[in-house]
C-alpha positions in Angstrom: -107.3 -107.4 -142.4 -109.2 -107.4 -145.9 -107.7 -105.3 -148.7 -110.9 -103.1 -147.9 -110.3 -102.1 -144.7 -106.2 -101.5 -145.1 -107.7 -99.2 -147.8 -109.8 -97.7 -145.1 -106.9 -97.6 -142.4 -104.8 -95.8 -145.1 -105.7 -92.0 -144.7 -105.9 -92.7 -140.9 -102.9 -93.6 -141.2 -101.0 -90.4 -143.0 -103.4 -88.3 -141.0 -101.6 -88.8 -137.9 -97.7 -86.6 -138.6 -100.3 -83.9 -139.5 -102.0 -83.9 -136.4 -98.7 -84.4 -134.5 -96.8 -81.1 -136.4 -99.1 -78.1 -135.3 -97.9 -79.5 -131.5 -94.4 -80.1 -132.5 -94.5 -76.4 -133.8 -96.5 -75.0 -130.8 -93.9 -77.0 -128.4 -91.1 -75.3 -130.0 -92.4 -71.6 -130.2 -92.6 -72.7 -125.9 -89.0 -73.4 -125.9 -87.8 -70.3 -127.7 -89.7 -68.4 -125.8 -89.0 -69.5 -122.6 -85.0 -69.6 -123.7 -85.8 -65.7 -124.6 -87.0 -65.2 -121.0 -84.6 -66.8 -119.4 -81.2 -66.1 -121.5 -82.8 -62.3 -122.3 -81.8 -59.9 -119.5 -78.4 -61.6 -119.3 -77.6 -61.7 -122.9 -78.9 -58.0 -122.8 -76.3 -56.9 -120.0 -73.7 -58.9 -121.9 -74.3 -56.9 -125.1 -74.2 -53.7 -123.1 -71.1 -54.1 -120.3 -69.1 -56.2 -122.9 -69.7 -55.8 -126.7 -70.9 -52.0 -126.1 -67.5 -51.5 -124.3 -65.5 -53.6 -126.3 -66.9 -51.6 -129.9 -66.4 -48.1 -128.3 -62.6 -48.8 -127.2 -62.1 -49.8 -130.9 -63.8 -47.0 -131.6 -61.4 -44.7 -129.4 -58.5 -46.5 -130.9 -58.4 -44.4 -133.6 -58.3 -41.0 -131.8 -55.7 -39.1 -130.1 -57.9 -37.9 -127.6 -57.3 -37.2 -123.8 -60.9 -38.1 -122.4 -62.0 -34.9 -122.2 -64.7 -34.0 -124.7 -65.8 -35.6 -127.8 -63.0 -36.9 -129.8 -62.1 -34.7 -132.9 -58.7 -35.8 -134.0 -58.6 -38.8 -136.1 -55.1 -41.0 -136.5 -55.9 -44.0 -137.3 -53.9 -46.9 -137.1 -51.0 -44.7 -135.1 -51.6 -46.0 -131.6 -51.3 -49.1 -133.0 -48.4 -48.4 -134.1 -46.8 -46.6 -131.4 -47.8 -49.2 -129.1 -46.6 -52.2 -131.0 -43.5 -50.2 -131.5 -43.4 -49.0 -127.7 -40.5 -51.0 -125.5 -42.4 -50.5 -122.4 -45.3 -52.3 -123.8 -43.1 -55.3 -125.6 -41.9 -55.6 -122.5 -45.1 -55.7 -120.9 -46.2 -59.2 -123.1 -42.8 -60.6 -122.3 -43.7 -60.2 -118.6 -47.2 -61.7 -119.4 -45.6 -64.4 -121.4 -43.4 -65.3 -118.5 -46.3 -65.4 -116.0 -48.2 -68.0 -118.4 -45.3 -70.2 -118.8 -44.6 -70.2 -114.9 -47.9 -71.1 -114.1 -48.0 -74.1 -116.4 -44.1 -75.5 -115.5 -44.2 -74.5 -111.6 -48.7 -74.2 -110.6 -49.4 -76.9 -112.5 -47.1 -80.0 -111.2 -47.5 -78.8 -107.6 -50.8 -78.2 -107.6 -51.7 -81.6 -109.2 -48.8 -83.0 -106.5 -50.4 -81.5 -103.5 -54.1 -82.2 -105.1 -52.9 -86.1 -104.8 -51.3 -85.2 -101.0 -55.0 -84.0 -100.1 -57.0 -86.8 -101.8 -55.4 -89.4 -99.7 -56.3 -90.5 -96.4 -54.3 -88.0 -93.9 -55.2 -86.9 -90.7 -56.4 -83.5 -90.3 -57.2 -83.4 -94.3 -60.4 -81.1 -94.2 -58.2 -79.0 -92.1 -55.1 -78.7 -94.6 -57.7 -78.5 -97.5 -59.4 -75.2 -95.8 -55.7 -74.1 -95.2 -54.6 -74.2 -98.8 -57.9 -72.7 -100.2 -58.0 -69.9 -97.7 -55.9 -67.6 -99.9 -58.1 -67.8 -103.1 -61.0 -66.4 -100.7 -58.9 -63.4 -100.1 -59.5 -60.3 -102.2 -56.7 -59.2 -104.8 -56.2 -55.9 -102.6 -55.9 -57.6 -99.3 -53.2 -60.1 -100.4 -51.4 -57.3 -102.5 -51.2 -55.0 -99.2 -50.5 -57.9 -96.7 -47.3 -59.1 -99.1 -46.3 -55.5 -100.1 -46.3 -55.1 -96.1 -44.3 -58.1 -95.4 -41.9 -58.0 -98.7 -40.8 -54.0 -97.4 -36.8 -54.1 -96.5 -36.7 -55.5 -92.7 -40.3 -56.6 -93.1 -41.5 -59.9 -92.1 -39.8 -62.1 -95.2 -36.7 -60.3 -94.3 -36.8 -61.1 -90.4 -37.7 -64.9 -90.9 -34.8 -66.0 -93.4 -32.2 -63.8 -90.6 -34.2 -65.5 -88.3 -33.0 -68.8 -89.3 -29.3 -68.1 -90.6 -30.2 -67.1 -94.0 -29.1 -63.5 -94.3 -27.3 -64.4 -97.8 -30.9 -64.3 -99.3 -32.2 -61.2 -98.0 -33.3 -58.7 -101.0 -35.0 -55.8 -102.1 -38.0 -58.2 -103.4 -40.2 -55.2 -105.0 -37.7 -53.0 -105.8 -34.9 -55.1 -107.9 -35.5 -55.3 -111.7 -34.2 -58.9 -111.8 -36.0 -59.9 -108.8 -39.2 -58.1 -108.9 -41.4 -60.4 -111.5 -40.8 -63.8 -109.3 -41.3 -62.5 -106.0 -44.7 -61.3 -107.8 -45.1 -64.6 -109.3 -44.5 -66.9 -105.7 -47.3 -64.5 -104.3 -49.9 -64.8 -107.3 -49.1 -68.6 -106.6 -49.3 -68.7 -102.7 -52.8 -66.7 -103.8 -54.5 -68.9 -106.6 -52.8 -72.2 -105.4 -55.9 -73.2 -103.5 -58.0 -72.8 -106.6 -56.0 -75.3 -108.8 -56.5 -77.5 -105.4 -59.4 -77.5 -105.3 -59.9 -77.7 -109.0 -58.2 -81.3 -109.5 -59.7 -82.4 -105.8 -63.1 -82.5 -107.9 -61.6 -83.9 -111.0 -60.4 -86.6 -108.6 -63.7 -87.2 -107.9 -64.3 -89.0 -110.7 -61.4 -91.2 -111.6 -63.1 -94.7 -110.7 -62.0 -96.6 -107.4 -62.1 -100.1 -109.0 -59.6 -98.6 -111.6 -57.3 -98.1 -109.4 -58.1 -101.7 -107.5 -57.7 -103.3 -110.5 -53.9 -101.7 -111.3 -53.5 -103.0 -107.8 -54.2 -106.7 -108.2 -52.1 -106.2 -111.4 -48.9 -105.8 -109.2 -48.6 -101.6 -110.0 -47.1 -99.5 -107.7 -49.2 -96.6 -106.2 -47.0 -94.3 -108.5 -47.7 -96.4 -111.5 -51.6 -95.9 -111.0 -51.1 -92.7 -110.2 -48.7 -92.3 -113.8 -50.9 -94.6 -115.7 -54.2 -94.4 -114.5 -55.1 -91.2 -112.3 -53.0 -88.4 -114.3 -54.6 -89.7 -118.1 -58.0 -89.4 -116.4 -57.3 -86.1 -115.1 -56.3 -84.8 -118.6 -60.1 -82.5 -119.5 -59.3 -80.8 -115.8 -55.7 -80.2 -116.4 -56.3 -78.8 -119.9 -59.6 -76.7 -117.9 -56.9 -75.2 -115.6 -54.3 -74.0 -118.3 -56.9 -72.4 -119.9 -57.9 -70.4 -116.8 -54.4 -69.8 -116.1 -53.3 -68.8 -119.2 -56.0 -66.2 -119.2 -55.6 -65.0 -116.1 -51.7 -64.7 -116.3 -52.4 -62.0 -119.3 -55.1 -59.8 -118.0 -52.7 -59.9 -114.4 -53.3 -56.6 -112.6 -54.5 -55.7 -109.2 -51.6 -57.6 -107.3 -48.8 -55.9 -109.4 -50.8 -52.7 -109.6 -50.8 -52.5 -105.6 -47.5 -53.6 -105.2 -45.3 -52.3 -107.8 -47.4 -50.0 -110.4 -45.3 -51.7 -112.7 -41.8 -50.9 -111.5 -39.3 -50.3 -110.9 -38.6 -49.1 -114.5 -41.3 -51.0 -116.0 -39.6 -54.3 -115.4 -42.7 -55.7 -113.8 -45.3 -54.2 -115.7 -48.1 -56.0 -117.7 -50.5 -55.3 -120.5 -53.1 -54.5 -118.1 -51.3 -52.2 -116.2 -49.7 -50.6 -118.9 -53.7 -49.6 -120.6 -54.4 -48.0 -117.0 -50.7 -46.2 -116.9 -51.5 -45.0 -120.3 -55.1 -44.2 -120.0 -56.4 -43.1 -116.9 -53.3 -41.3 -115.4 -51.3 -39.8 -118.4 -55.0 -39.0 -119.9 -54.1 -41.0 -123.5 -57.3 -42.2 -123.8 -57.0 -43.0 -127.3 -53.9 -45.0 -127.4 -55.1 -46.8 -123.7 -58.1 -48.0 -125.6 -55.8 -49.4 -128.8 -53.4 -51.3 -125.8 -56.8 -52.7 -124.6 -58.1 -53.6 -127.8 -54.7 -55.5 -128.5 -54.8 -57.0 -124.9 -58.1 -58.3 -125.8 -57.5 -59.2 -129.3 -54.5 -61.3 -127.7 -56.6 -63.0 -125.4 -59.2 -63.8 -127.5 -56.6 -65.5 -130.3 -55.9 -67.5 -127.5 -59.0 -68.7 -126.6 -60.0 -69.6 -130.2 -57.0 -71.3 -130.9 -57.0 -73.6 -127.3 -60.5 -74.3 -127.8 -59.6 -75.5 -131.4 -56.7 -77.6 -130.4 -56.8 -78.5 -126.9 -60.5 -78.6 -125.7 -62.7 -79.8 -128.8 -62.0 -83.5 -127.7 -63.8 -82.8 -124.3 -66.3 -80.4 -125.7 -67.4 -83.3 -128.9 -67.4 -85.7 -126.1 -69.7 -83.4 -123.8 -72.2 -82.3 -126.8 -75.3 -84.4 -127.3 -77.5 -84.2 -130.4 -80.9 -82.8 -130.1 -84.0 -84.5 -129.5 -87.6 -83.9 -130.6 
């Protein structure tokens, strides 16, 4: 090409991004606008069932105020106080505390143990799988009833351990202060076992066959691919399910609500419990919504602080950068 025509190819040339940024432009006023459509109505309920709730129990927080009427009587950091100070309710995180570590040293290694009995080539498998996730389908209510029914003194528990010579370890599940918090804990488990099952079934999934071939021709044992290979794999679903388990062992309610209102003497209650004791049926509305905004505030320190430490390295590995 002769110096003339590059010269002439030139402002061709630098014409063409100009041409090309009135569509990038019109492209991304599309995208935000269909993201508006979409994301809208439920970012709209979001801002109205949770952050709308969420400002107005802060807001209540610093009342003492029964629910009736508008609030008058301003105190404000007392219920904050009084609950922080409040045995009942220390007591109350303890419980929650215990339910968090239980899950992770007792759900979690037999859940991943029977997770590993189900992936594996047994007969009847689809069978046992529906078996074990049968209780998750179960509502809160129905499984709190059924147990509080079969847990009663000379109820079903009661008649199957006499049934088989072991009177010794009949008790008053529900109703000893000692006891009461396990017995709730081996029924939250036989309830949201099934979940965790299925959980690491899918993780499974994806750890890769010629992995574990290869360990194989290597001379490992199947508990040395399931140690060295399987179980590392599994790690982003195992941290996944301490995350949900953690969460949902502090906002616990509806099975120890039905079964023990929190007794006997409050040595089975739970924050949860303790915001619907305090709010809704001694009428301290004000102090009920400081619990909850603690409960939450708890909850959500937790969540920041696992995401920070525990789930950024699946989370950078998930993220992909943009592209035009």
């Amino acid at each position: 090409m002769s110096p003339v025509e590059e010269r002439a190819a030139a402002p061709a040339r630098s014409a063409t991004p100009s041409r090309g940024r009135p569509a990038r432009r019109r492209t991304s006023t599309r995208t935000r606008a269909e993201l508006a459509l979409l994301l809208g109505p439920a970012l709209a309920l979001f801002a109205l069932f949770v952050l709308v709730s969420i400002a107005a129990a802060v807001y209540y927080s610093f009342f003492d105020w029964n629910g009736f009427g508008p609030p008058s009587r301003t105190v404000g950091l007392a219920n904050y106080r009084k609950a922080l100070a409040d045995p009942v309710f220390q007591g109350a995180i303890r419980h929650n505390l215990v339910f968090a570590v239980l899950s992770v040293a007792v759900q979690l290694p037999l859940t991943v143990a029977l997770a590993l009995l189900l992936n594996g080539r047994l007969r009847g498998r689809a069978l046992l799988r529906l078996i074990a996730f049968t209780p998750y389908v179960l509502s809160e209510a129905i499984t709190a009833v059924a147990w509080l029914v079969m847990l009663q003194p000379g109820g079903a528990v009661d008649r199957a351990l006499r049934s088989i010579g072991l009177d010794s370890l009949v008790h008053q599940w529900l109703a000893d202060p000692d006891l009461v918090l396990y017995t709730l804990f081996a029924v939250s488990t036989w309830k949201y076992l099934g979940f965790g099952i299925i959980l690491f079934l899918a993780g499974l999934q994806g750890v890769p066959t010629e992995l574990r071939e290869a360990a194989a021709l290597d001379g490992a044992s199947a508990w040395q691919t399931t140690r060295k290979v399987v179980l590392p794999l599994l790690g982003p679903t195992v941290r996944i399910w301490i995350f949900l388990s953690v969460i949902g062992s502090l906002q616990l309610f509806e099975l120890v609500w039905i079964m023990t209102l929190g007794g006997p003497a409050g040595s089975s209650a739970t924050m949860a419990t303790y915001v619907i004791d305090r709010g809704f049926r001694r009428y301290q509305f004000g102090y009920g919504s400081a619990v909850a905004v603690v409960l939450f505030a708890v909850c959500f320190a937790f969540a920041l602080a696992y995401q920070r430490f525990a789930l950024r390295r699946d989370t950078d590995g998930a993220l992909t950068g943009r592209v035009d």
